[in-house]
N, CA, C and O atoms as CSV, one atom per row, in Angstrom:
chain,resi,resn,atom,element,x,y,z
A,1,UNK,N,N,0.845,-1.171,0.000
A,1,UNK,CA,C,0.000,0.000,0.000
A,1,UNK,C,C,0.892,1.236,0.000
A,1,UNK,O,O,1.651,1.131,0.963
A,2,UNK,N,N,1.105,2.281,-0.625
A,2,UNK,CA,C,1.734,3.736,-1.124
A,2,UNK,C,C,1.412,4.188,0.599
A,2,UNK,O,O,0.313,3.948,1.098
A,3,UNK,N,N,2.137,4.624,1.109
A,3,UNK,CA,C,2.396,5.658,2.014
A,3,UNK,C,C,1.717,6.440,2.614
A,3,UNK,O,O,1.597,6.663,3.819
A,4,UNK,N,N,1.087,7.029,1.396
A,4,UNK,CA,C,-0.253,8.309,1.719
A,4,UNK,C,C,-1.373,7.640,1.955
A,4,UNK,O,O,-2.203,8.220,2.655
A,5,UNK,N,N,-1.634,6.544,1.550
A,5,UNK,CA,C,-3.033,5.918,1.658
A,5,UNK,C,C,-2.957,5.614,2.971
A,5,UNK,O,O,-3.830,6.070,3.709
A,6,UNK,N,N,-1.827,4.728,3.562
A,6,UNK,CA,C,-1.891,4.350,4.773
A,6,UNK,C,C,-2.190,5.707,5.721
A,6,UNK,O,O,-3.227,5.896,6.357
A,7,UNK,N,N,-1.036,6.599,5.658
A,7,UNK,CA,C,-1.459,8.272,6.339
A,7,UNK,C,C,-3.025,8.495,6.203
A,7,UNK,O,O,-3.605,9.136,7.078
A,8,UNK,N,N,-3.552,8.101,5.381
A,8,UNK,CA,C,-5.072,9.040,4.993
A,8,UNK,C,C,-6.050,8.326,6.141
A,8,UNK,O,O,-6.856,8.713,6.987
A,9,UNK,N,N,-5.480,6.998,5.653
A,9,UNK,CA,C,-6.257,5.837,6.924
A,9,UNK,C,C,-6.061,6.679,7.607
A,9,UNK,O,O,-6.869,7.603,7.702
A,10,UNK,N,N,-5.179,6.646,8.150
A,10,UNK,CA,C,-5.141,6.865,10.080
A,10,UNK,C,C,-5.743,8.393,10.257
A,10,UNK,O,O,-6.340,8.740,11.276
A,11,UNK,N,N,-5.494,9.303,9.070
A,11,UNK,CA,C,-6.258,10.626,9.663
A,11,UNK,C,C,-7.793,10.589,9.693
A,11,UNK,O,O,-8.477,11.148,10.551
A,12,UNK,N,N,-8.298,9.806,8.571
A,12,UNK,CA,C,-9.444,9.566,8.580
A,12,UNK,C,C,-9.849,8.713,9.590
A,12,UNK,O,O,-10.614,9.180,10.433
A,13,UNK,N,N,-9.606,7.921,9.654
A,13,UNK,CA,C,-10.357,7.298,10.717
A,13,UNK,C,C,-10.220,7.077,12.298
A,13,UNK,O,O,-10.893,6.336,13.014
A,14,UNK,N,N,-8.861,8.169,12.738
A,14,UNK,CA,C,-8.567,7.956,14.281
A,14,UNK,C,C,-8.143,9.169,14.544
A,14,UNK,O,O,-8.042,9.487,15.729
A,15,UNK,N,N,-7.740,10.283,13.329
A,15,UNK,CA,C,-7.487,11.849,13.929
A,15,UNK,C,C,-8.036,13.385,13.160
A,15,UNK,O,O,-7.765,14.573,13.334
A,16,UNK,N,N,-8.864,12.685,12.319
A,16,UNK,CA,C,-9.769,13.471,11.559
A,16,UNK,C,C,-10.779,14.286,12.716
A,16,UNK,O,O,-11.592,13.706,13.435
A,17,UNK,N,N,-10.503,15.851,12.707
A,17,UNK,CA,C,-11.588,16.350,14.125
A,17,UNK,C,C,-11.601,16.175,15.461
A,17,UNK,O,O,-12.504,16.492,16.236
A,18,UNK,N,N,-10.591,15.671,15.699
A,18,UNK,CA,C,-9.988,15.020,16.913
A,18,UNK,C,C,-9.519,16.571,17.256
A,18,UNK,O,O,-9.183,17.477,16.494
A,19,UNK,N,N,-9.667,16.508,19.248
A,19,UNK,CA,C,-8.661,17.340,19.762
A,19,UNK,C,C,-8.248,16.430,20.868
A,19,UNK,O,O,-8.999,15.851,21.653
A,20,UNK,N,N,-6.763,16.381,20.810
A,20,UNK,CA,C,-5.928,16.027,21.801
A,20,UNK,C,C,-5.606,17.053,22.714
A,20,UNK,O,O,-5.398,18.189,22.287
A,21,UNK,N,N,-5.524,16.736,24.199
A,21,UNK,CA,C,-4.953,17.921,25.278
A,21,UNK,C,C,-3.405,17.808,25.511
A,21,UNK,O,O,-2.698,18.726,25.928
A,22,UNK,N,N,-2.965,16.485,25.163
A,22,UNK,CA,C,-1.623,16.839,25.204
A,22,UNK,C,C,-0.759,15.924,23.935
A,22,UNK,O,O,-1.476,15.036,23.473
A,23,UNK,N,N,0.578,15.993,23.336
A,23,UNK,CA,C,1.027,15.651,22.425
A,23,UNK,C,C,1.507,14.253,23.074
A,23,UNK,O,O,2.551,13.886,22.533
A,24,UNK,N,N,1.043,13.339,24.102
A,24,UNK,CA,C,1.364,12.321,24.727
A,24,UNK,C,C,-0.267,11.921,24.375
A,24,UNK,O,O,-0.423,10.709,24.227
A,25,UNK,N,N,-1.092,12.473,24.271
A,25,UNK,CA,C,-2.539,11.282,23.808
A,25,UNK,C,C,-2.651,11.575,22.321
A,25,UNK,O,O,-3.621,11.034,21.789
A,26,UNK,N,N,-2.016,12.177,21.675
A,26,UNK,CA,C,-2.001,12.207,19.785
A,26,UNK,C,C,-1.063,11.018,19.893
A,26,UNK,O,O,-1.526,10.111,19.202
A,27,UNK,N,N,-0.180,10.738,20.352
A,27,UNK,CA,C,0.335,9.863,20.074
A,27,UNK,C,C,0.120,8.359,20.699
A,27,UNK,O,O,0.086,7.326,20.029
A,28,UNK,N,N,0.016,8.432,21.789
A,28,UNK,CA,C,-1.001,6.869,21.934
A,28,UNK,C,C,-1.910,6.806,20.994
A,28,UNK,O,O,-1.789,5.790,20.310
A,29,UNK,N,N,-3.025,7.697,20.605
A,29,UNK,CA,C,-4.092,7.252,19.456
A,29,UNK,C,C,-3.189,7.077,18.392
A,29,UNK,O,O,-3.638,6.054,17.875
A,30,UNK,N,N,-2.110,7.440,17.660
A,30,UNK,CA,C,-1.288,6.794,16.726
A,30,UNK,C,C,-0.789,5.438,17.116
A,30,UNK,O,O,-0.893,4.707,16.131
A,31,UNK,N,N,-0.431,4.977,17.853
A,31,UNK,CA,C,0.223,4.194,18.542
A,31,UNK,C,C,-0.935,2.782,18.266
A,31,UNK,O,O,-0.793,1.852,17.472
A,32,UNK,N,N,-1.984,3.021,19.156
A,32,UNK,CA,C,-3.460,2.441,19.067
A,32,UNK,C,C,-3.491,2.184,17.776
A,32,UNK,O,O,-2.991,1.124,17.398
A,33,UNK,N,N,-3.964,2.907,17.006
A,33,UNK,CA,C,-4.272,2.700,15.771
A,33,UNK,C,C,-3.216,1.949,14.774
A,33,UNK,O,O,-3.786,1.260,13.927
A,34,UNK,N,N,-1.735,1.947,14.705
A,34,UNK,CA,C,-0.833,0.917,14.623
A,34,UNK,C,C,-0.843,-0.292,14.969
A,34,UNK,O,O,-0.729,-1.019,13.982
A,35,UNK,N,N,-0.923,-0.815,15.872
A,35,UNK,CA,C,-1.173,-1.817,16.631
A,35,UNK,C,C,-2.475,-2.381,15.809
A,35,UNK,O,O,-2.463,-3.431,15.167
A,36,UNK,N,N,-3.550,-1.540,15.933
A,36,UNK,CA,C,-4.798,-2.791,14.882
A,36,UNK,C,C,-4.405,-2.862,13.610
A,36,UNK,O,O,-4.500,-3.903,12.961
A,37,UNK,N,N,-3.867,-1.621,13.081
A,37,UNK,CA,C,-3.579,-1.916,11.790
A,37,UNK,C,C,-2.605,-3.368,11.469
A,37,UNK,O,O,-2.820,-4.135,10.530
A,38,UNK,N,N,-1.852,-3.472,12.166
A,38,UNK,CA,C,-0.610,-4.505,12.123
A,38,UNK,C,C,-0.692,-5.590,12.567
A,38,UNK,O,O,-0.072,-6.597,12.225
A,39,UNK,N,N,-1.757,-5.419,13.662
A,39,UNK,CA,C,-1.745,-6.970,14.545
A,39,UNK,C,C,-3.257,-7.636,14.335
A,39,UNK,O,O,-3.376,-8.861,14.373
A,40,UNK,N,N,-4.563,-6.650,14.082
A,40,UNK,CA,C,-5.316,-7.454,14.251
A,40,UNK,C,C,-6.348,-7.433,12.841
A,40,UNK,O,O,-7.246,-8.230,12.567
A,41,UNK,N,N,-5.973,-6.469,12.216
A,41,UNK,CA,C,-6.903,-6.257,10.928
A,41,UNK,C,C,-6.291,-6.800,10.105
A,41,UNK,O,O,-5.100,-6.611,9.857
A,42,UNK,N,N,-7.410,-7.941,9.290
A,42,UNK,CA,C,-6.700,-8.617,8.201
A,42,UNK,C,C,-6.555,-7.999,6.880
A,42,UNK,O,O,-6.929,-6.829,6.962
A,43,UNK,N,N,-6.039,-8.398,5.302
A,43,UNK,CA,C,-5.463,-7.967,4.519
A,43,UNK,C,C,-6.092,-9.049,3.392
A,43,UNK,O,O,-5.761,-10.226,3.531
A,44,UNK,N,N,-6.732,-8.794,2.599
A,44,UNK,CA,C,-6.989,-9.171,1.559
A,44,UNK,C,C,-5.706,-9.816,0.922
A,44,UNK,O,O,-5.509,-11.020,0.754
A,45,UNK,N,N,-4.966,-8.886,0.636
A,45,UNK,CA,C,-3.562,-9.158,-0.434
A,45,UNK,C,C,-2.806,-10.157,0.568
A,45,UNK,O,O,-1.921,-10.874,0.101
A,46,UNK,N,N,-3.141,-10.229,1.995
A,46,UNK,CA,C,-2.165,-11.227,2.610
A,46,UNK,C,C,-2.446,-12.380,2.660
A,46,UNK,O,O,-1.713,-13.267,3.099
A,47,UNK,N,N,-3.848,-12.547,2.094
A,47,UNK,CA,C,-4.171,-13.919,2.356
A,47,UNK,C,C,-5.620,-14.009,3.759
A,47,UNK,O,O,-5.961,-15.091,4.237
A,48,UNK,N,N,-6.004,-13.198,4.015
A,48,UNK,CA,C,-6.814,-12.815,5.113
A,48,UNK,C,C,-6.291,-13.031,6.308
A,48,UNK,O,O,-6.929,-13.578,7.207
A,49,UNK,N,N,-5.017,-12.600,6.439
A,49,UNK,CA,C,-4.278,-12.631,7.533
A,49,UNK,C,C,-3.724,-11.139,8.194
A,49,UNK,O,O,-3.226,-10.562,7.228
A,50,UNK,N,N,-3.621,-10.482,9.093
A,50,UNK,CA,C,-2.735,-9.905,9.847
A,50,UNK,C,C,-1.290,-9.830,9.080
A,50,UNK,O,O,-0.739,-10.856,8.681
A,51,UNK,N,N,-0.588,-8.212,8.866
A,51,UNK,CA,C,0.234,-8.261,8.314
A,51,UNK,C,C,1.409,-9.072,9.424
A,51,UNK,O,O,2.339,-9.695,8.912
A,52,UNK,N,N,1.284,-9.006,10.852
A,52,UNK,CA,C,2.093,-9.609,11.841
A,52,UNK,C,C,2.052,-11.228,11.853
A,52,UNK,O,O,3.025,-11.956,12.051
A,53,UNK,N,N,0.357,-11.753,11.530
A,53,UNK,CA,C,0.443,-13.097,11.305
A,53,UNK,C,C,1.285,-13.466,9.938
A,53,UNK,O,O,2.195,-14.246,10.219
A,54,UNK,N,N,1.255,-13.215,8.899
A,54,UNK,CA,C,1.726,-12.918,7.599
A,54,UNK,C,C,3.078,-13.049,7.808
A,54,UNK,O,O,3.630,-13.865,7.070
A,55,UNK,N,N,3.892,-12.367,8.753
A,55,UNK,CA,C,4.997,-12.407,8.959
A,55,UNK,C,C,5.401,-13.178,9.566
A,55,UNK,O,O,6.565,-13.450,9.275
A,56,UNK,N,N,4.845,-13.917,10.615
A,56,UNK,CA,C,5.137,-14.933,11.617
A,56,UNK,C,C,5.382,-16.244,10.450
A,56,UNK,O,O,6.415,-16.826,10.117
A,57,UNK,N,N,4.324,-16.367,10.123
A,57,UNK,CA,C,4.296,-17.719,9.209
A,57,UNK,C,C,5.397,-17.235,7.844
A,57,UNK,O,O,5.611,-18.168,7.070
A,58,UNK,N,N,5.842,-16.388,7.617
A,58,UNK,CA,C,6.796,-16.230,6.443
A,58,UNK,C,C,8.328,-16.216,7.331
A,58,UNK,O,O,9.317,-16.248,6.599
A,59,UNK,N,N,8.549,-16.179,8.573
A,59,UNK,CA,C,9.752,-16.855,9.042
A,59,UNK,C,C,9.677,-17.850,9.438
A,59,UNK,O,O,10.788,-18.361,9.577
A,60,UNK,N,N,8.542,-18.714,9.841
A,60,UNK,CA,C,8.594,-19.979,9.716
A,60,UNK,C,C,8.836,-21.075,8.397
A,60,UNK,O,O,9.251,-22.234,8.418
A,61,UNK,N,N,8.487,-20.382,7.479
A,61,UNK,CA,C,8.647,-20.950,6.720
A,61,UNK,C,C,9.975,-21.640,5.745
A,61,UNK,O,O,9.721,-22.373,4.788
């Protein structure tokens, strides 16, 4: 996935209209939102897997 798309995700859907009170909870909600992206939301192109499951099983392999 290009770079910006991934960026657009995350503004759109976890910091779009958002106000944070301090630059320590903008970044946990980045943080947050990493974490599902990587660990628990699956991926069409991966096989309907987690890009982290995806990876697990491609060093096992």
């Amino acid at each position: 996935m290009p770079h910006g798309t991934l960026l657009g995700r995350l503004k759109v859907g976890r910091l779009y209209g958002g106000k944070f009170g301090t630059r320590r909870q903008a970044m946990d909600e980045v943080i947050d939102w990493m974490m599902l992206y990587n660990h628990r939301r699956i991926h069409l192109t991966l096989g309907y897997v987690s890009p982290m499951q995806y990876e697990k099983s491609w060093h096992a392999a």
